[in-house]
PAPA-132544 format. One line per 5 residues: number of its first residue (from 1); their letters; for each residue z, x, y of C-alpha. Coordinates in nm, 2 decimals, always signed. Each point is the difference from the previous one (the first is absolute). Example, Ala and Ser with C-alpha at 12.3 -4.5 7.8 and 13.67 -1.06 7.14 Angstrom:
REM residues 2
1) as) +0.78:+1.23:-0.45  -0.07:+0.14:+0.34;
This chain:
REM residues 581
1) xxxxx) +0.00:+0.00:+0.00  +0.05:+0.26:+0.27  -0.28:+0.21:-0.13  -0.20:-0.34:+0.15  +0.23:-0.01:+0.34;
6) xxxxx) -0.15:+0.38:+0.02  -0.33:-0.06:-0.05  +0.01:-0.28:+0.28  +0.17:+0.24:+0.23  -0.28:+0.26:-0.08;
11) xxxxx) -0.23:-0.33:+0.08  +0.12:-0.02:+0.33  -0.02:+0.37:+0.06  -0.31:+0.02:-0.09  -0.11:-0.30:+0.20;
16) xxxxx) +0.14:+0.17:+0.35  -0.08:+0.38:-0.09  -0.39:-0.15:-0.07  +0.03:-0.18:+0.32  +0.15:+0.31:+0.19;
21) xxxxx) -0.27:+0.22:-0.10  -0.26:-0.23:+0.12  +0.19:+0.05:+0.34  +0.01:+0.37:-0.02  -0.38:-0.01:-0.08;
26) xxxxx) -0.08:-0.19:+0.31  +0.20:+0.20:+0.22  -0.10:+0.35:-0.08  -0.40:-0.16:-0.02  -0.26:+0.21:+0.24;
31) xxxxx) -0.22:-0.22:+0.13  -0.27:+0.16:-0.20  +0.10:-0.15:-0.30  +0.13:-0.32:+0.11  -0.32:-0.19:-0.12;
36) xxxxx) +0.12:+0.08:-0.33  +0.33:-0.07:+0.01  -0.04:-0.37:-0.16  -0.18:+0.13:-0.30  +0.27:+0.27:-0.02;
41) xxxxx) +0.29:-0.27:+0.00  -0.20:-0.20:-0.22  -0.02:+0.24:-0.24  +0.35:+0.06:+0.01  +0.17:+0.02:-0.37;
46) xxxxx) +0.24:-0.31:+0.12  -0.19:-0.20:+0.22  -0.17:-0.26:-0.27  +0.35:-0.06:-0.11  +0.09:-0.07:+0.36;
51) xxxxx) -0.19:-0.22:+0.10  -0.05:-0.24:-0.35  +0.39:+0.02:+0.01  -0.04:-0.18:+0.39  -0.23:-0.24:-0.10;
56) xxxxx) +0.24:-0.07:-0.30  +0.30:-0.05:+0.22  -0.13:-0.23:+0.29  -0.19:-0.24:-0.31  +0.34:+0.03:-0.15;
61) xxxxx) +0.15:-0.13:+0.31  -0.23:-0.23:+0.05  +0.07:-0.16:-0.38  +0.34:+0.01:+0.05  -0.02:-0.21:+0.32;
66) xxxxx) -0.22:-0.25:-0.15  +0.20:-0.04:-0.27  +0.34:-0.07:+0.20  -0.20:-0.19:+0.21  -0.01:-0.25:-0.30;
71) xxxxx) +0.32:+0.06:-0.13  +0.27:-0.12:+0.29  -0.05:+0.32:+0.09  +0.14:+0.19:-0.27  -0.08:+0.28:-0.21;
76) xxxxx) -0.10:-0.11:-0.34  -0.14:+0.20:-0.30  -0.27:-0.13:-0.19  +0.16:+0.03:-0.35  +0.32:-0.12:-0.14;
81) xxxxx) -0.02:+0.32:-0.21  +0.08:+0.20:+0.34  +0.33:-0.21:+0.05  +0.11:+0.14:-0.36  +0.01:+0.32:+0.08;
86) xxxxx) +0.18:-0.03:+0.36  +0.24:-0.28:-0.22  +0.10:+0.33:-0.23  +0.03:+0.24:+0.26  +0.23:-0.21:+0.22;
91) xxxxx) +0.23:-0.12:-0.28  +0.00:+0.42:-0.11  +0.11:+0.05:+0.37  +0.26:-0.29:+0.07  +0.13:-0.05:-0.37;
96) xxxxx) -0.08:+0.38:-0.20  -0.22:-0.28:-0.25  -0.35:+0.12:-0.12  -0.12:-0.36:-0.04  -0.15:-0.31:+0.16;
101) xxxxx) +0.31:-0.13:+0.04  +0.35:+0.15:+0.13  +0.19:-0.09:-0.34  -0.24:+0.15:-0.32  -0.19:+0.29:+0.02;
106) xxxxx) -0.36:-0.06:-0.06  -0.32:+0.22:-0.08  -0.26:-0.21:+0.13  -0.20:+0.25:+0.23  -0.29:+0.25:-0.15;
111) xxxxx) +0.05:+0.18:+0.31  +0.33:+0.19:+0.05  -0.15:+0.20:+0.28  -0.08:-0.28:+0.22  +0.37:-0.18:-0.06;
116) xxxxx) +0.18:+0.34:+0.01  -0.16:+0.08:+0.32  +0.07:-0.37:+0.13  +0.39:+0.03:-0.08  +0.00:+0.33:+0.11;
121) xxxxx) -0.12:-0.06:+0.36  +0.19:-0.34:-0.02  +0.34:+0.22:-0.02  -0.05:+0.20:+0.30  -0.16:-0.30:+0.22;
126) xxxxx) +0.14:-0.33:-0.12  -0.23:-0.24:-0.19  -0.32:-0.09:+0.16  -0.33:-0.23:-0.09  -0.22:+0.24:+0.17;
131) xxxxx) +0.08:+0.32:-0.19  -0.30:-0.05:-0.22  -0.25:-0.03:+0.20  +0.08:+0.25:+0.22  +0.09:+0.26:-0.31;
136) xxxxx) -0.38:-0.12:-0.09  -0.18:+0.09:+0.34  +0.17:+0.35:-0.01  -0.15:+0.04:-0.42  -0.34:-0.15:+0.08;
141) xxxxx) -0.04:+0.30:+0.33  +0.15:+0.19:-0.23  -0.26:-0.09:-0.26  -0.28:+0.03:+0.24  +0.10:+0.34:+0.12;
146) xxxxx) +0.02:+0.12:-0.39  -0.30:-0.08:-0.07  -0.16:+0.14:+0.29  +0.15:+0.30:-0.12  -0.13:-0.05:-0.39;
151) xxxxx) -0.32:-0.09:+0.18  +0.00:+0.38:+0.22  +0.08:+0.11:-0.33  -0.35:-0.07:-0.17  -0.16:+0.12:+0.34;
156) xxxxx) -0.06:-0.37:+0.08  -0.14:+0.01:+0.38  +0.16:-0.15:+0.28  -0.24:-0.32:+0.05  +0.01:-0.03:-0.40;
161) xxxxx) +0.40:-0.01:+0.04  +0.01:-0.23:+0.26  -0.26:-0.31:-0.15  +0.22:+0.07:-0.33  +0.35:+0.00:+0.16;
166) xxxxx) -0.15:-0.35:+0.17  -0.12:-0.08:-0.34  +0.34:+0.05:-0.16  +0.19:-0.20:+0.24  -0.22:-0.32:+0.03;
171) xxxxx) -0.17:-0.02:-0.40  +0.34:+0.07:-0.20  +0.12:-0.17:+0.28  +0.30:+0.11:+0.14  +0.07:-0.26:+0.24;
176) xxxxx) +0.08:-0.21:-0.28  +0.21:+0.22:-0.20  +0.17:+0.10:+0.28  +0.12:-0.37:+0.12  +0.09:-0.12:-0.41;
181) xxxxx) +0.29:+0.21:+0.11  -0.01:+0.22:-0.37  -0.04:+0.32:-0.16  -0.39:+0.02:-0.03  -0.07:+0.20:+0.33;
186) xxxxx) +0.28:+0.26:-0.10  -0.14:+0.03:-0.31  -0.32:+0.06:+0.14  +0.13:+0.31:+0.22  +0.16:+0.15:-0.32;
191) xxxxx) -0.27:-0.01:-0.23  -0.23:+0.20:+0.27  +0.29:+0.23:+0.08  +0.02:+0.10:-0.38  -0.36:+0.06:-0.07;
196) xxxxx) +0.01:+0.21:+0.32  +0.26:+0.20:-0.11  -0.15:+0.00:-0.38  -0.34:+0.20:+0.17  +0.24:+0.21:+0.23;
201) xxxxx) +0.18:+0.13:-0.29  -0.29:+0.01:-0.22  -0.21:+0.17:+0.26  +0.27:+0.29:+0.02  +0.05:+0.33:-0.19;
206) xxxxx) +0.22:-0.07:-0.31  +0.17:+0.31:+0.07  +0.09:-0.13:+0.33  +0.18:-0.24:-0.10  +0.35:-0.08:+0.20;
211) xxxxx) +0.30:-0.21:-0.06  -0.07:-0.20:+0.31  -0.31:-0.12:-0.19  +0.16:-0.12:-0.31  +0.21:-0.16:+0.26;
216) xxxxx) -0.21:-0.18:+0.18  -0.24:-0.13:-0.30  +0.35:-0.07:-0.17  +0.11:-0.25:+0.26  -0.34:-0.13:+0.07;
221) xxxxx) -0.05:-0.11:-0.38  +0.34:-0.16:+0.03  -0.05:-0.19:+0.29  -0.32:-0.09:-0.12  +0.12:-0.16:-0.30;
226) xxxxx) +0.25:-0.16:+0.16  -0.26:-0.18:+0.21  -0.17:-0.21:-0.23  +0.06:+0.03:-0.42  -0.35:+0.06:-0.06;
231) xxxxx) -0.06:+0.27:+0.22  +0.13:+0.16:-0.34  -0.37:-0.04:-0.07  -0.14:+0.28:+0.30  +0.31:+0.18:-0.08;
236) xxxxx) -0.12:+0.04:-0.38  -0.38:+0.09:+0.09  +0.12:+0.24:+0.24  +0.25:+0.16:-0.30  -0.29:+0.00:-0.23;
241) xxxxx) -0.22:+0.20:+0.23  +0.30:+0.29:+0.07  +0.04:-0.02:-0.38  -0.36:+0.05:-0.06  -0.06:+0.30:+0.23;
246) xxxxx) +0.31:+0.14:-0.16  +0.26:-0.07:+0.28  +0.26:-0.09:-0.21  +0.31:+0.06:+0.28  -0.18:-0.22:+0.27;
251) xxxxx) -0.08:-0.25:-0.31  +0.36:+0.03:-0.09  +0.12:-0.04:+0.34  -0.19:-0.29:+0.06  +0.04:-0.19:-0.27;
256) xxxxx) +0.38:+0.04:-0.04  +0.05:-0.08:+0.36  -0.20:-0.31:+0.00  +0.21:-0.12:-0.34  +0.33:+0.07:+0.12;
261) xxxxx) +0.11:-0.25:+0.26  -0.20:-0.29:-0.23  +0.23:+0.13:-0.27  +0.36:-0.05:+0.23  -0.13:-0.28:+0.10;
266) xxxxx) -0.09:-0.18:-0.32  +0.35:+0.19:-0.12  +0.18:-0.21:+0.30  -0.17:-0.32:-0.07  +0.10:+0.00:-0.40;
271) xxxxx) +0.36:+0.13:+0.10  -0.03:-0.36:+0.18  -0.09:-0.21:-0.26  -0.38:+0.03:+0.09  -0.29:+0.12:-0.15;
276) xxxxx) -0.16:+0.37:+0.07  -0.26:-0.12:+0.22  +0.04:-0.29:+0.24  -0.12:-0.37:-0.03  -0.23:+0.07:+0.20;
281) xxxxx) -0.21:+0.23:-0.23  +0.11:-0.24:-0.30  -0.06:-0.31:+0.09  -0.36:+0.01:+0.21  -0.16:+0.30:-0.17;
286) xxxxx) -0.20:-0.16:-0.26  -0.13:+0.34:-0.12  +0.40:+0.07:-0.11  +0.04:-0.30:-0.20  -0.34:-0.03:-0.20;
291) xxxxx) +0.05:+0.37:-0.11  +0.30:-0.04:-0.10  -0.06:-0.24:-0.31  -0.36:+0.11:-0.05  -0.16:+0.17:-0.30;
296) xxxxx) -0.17:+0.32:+0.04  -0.32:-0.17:-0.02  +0.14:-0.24:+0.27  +0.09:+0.32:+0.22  -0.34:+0.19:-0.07;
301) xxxxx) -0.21:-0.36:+0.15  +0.31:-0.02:+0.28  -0.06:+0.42:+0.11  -0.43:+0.07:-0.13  -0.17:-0.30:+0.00;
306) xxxxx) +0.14:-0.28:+0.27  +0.07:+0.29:+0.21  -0.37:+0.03:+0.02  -0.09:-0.36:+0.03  +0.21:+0.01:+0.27;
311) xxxxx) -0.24:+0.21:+0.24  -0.31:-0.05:-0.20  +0.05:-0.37:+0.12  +0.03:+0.11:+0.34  +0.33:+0.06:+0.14;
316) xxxxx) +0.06:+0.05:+0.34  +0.07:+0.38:-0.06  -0.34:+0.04:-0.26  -0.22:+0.11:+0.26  +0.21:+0.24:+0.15;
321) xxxxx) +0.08:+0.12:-0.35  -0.37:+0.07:-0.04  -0.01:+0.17:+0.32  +0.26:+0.21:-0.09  -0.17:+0.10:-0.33;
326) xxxxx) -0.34:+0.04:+0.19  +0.18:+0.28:+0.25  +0.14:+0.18:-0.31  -0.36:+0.03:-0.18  -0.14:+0.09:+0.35;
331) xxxxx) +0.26:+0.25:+0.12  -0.05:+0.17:-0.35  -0.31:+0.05:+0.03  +0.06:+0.18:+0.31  +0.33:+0.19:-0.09;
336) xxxxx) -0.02:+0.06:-0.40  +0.39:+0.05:+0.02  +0.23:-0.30:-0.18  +0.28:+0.10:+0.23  -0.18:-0.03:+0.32;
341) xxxxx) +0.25:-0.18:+0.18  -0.19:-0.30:+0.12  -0.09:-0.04:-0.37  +0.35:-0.04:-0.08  +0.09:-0.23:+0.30;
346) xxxxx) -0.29:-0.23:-0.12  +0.21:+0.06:-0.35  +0.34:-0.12:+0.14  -0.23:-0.32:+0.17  -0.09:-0.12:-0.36;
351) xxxxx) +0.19:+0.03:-0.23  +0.32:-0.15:+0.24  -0.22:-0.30:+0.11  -0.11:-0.05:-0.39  +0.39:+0.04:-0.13;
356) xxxxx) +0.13:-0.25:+0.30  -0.24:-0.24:-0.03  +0.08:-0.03:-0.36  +0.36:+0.04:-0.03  +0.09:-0.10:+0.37;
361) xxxxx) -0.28:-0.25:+0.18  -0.19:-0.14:-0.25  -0.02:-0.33:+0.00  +0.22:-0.02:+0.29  -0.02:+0.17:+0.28;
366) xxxxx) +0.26:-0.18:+0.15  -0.01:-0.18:+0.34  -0.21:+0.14:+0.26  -0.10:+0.23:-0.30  +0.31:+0.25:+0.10;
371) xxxxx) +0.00:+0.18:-0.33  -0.34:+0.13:+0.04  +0.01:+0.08:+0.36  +0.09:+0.40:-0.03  -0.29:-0.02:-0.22;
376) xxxxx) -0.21:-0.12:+0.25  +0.19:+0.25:+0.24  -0.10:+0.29:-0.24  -0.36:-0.12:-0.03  -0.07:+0.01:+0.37;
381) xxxxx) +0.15:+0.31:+0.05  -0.05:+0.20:-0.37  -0.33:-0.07:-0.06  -0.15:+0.10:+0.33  +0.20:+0.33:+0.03;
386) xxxxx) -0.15:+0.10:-0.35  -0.34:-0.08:+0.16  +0.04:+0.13:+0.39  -0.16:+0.39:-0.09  -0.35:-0.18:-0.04;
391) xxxxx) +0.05:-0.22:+0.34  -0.24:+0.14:+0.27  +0.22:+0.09:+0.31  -0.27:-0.10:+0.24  -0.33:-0.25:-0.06;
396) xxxxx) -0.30:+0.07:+0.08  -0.34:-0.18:-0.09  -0.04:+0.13:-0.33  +0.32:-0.14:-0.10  -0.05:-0.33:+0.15;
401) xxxxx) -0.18:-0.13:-0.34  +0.24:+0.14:-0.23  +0.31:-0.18:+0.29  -0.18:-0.30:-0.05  +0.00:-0.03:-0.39;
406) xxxxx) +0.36:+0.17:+0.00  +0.12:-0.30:+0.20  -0.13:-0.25:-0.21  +0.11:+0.17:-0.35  +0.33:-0.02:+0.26;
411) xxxxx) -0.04:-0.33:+0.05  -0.04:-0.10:-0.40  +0.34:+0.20:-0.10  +0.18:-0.10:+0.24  -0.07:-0.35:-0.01;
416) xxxxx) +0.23:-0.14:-0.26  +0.31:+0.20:+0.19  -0.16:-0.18:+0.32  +0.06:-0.34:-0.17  +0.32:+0.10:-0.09;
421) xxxxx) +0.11:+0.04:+0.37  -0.19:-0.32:+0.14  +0.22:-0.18:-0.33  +0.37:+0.17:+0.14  -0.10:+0.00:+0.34;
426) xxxxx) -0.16:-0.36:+0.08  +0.03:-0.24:-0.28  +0.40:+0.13:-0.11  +0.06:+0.12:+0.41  +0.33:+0.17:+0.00;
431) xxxxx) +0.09:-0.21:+0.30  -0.03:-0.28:-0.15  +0.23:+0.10:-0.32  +0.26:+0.10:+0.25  -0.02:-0.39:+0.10;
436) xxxxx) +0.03:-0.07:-0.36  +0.34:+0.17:-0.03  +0.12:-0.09:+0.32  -0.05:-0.40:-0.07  +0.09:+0.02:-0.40;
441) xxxxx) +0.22:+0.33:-0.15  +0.18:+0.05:+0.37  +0.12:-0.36:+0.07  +0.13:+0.00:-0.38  +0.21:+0.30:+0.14;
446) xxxxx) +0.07:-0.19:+0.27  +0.12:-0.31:-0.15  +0.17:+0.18:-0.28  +0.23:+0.24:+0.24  +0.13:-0.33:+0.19;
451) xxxxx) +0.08:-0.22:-0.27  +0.03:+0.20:-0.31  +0.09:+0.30:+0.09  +0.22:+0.17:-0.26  -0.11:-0.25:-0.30;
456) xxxxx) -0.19:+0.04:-0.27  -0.35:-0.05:+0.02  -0.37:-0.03:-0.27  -0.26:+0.11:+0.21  -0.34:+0.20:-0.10;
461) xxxxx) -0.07:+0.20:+0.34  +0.26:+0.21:+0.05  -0.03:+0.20:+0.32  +0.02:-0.22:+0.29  +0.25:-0.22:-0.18;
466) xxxxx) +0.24:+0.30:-0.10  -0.06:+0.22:+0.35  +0.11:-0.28:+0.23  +0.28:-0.13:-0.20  +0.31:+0.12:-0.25;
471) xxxxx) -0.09:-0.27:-0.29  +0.05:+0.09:-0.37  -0.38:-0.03:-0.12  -0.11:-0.04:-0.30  -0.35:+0.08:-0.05;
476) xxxxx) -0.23:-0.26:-0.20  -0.27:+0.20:+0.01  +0.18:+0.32:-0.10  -0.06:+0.28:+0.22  +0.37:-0.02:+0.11;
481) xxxxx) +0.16:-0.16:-0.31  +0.00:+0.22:-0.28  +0.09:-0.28:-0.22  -0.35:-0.17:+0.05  -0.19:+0.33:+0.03;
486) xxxxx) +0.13:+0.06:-0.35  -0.08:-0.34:-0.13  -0.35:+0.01:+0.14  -0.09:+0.35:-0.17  +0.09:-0.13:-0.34;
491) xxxxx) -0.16:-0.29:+0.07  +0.28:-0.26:-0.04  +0.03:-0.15:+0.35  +0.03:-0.32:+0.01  +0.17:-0.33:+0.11;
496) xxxxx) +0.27:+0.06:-0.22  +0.04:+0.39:+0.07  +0.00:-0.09:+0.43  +0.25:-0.28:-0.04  +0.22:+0.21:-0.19;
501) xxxxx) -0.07:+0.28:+0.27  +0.10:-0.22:+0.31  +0.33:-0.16:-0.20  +0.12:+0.36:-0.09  -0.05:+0.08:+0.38;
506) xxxxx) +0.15:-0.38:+0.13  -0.31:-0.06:+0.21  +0.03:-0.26:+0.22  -0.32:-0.07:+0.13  -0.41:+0.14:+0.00;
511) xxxxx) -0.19:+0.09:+0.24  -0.31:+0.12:-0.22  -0.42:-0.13:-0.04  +0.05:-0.23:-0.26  -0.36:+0.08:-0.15;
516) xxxxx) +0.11:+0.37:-0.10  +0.21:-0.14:-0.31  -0.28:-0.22:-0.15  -0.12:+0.27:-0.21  +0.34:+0.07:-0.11;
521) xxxxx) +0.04:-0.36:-0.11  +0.09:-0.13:+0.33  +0.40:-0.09:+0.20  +0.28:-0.13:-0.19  -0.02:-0.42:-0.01;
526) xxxxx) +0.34:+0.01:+0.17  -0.12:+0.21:+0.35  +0.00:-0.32:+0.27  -0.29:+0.09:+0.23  +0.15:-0.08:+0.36;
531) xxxxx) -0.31:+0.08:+0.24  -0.29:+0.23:+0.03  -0.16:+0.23:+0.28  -0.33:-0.04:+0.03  -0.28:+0.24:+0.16;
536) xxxxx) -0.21:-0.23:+0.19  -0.33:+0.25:-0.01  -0.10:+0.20:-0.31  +0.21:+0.26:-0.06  -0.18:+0.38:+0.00;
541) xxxxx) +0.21:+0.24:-0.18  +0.36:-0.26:-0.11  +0.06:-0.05:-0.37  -0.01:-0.36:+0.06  -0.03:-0.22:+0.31;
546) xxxxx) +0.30:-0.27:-0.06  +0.36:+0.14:-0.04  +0.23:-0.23:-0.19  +0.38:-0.03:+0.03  +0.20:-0.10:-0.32;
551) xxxxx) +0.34:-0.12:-0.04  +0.13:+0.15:-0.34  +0.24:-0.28:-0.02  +0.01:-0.34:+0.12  +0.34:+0.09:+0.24;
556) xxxxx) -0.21:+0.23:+0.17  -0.27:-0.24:+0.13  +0.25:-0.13:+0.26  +0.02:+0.33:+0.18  -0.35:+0.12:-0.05;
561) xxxxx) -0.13:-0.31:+0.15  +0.24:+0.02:+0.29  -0.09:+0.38:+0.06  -0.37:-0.04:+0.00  +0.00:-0.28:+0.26;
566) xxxxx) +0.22:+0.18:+0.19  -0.26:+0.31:-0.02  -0.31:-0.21:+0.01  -0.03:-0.02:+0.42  -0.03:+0.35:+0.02;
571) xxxxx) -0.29:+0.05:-0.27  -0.27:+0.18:+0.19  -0.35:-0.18:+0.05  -0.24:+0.00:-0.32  +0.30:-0.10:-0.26;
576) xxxxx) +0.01:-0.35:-0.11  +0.30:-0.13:-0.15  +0.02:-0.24:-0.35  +0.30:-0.15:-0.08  +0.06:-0.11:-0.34;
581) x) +0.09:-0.33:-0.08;
């Protein structure tokens, strides 16, 4: 964690020692070369990463305002997901409880960077809704100045740099990412930070080789993994590669570092009652659960032959898969050397977009397709890098033929990532998904901290409900209720299994989409459905558009009828209430 609070403060130092030798530049200028001087700033190593990292600030300011401007003025994530992890790091701050709740502990985040970093800032400054986004504008300049510098690395020009920086921030895009108020941009930044460092300490005399090095690939592989679970799957390309050019100690290092901190964790977790890797992983990675009861024939179609029916039937990542094969044929041809290093990074590209699409993405991507998104990120930015050697560095008519067929070729590849963003970016707008939260997960919050408070509650989203209240919560869909997460692995949820969850626990009431149990044999006859929130437009990214209260007993209908209509007048617009009869 404070290797990251470093590498923000070397952010900002970079940021003003770039923008004080710009100064210098001007002032000690004859006026014989001041003609040049723009192209001289413009080729400056920093300045693409300066100005893309302006342009993503004032849109980012500009989202955000829209958004409150819809939301009563508030700021609003467009996730529940996001409300999980700030839920775990307040309650680790206030109450010394990893958990979702201040009373049990809870392993329900696949990120224990993100929520360490959350609690950790939370301790020195007090809990605040705005930490995440403003923890993800510092990662994605962060990210855009790292892979300017992977980008200077390949010898990438300056104009190249600063169309692909642009490219970065708007296809993968970042806007988005940034205002879901989660891990994805962070994970982003660390995943170009390590294959930087992988080709900086590959590119370096073995016999060179310093503790500070191990040091620094050490903590990077940690942090890494700590990210996201299945960055695992770049950390294990990368430890093949140093194993097969016979770096054992840097395989060794990395490796070992990466798998440490997963081990404590999933040590903690079981020390807890939990399992070794958190619900999250368990319950929505269906990768996890097929493999785990399938034959070997089962696993060889899962890992040789759907994995290829995935991108021969055109996934989103296929064509830039292709491309990325292409390059390697084509740079070999030029270079005859296996361990030329934009042949590896084209290595690294594949096989961690083949492994996460099948294990991790595949066949969903989740909402606003966040769990491919550092793929994206890595395509924009990997892909050309490998390929910037053969990039003219100024055009000329001969080259004007060969632009124009480049651009369409261009055009074709990139067209499916291009769908992609028009898909997150104007038919599932981020704005709009904050309004979604705002009128549905946040006013079940609401309602819950001024009338239930402290009682115990069956819900199924679990952030905004557990972050703005102190209820005990038990989970019906499992991710914080290890008692359903188990049931639902061995396949033996049911009606019976959740009633017998929510008596153990003395539920009083739901707060839950009713819809989400019909596959599990649907709610115990004896739930009383009081009344039901409904969306009045279409919902965009919510699991369900109606939210329906139950009263587990008949003696708690009295109250919850009482406490809705007391809440009802202060329902935002767009929410239509139902009441039972």
């Amino acid at each position: 964690m404070f290797i990251v609070i470093l590498q923000v403060f070397r952010l900002v130092k970079i940021v003003f020692s770039s923008l004080n030798r710009f100064r210098q530049q001007i002032s000690t200028t004859d006026t014989s070369t001041q003609a040049a001087l723009p192209m001289r700033i413009f080729r400056h190593s920093t300045f693409a990463a300066l100005i893309v990292s302006l342009i993503f600030l004032v849109s980012m300011i500009a989202l955000v305002r829209d958004s409150q401007a819809l939301n009563d003025g508030k700021l609003i994530y467009g996730l529940d997901d996001a409300y999980i992890h700030m839920s775990i790091a307040r309650n680790f701050v206030e109450h010394g409880v990893w958990g979702i709740t201040q009373y049990d502990f809870s392993s329900t985040t696949s990120s224990p960077l993100w929520t360490g970093l959350l609690a950790l800032i939370y301790a020195f400054t007090g809990v605040h809704e705005n930490l995440p986004l403003i923890l993800n504008l510092i990662f994605g300049i962060g990210a855009i100045f790292a892979a300017n510098r992977l980008l200077m690395r390949f010898e990438t020009p300056a104009l190249y740099r600063l169309v692909l920086l642009l490219a970065l921030i708007i296809l993968t895009p970042f806007n988005t990412l940034v205002l879901i108020g989660m891990e994805h941009v962070l994970q982003i930044l660390m995943a170009i930070l390590l294959v930087d460092e992988f080709f900086r300490i590959m590119g370096a005399d073995e016999k060179a080789f310093r503790v500070s090095d191990g040091v620094r690939l050490g903590v990077l592989s940690a942090l890494t993994a700590m990210t996201r679970y299945e960055d695992l799957l770049l950390i294990g390309v990368l430890c093949l590669l140093f194993l097969l050019k016979g770096r054992w100690r840097l395989m060794l290092i990395t490796g070992i570092s990466a798998s440490v901190p997963i081990i404590i964790y999933g040590m903690i977790a079981m020390s807890n009652g939990w399992d070794f890797l958190p619900t999250s992983l368990t319950i929505k990675s269906g990768a996890m659960s097929y493999l785990r009861n399938a034959t070997w024939q089962g696993r060889y179609q899962f890992l040789v032959v759907d994995t290829y029916k995935i991108f021969a039937n055109q996934h989103i990542l296929s064509l830039m898969l292709l491309s990325a094969m292409g390059a390697f044929l084509y740079i070999y041809e030029k270079s005859r050397d296996l361990w030329d290093k934009r042949l590896i990074l084209l290595v690294i590209y594949a096989l961690t977009t083949l492994m996460s699409v099948r294990f991790v993405s595949w066949p969903d991507p989740g909402t606003f397709s966040r769990y491919e998104a550092y793929l994206v990120a890595l395509s924009l930015i990997f892909i050309p890098a490998a390929l910037g050697f053969a990039l003219p560095h100024r055009l000329t008519r001969k080259l004007i033929p060969a632009l124009v067929v480049g651009l369409i070729l261009l055009a074709f590849v990139l067209n499916d990532i291009y769908q992609r963003y028009d898909d997150i970016s104007f038919r599932q707008p981020v704005v709009t998904a904050t309004t979604e939260i705002y009128r549905q997960q946040v006013q079940m919050g609401r309602f819950l901290a001024e009338h239930y408070n402290d009682s115990n509650i069956a819900t199924n989203d679990i952030g905004a409900v557990t972050f703005f209240t102190d209820i005990h919560n038990v989970d019906i869909w499992g991710l914080g209720t290890i008692e359903v997460a188990r049931a639902k692995n061995d396949n033996i949820y049911s009606t019976a299994r959740l009633a017998e969850i929510v008596a153990e626990n003395d539920t009083q009431i739901a707060v839950i989409y009713s819809v989400w149990m019909d596959g599990y044999g649907g709610l115990p006859d004896d739930w009383i459905l009081v009344e039901q929130w409904v969306m009045e437009n279409p919902p965009v990214i919510l699991g369900y558009h109606t939210v329906s209260f139950y009263a587990l007993n008949a003696e708690a209908v009295p109250d919850l009828r009482a406490n809705l209509d007391l809440f009802a007048p202060s329902l935002p617009d767009g929410v239509r209430r139902e009441v039972a009869s």
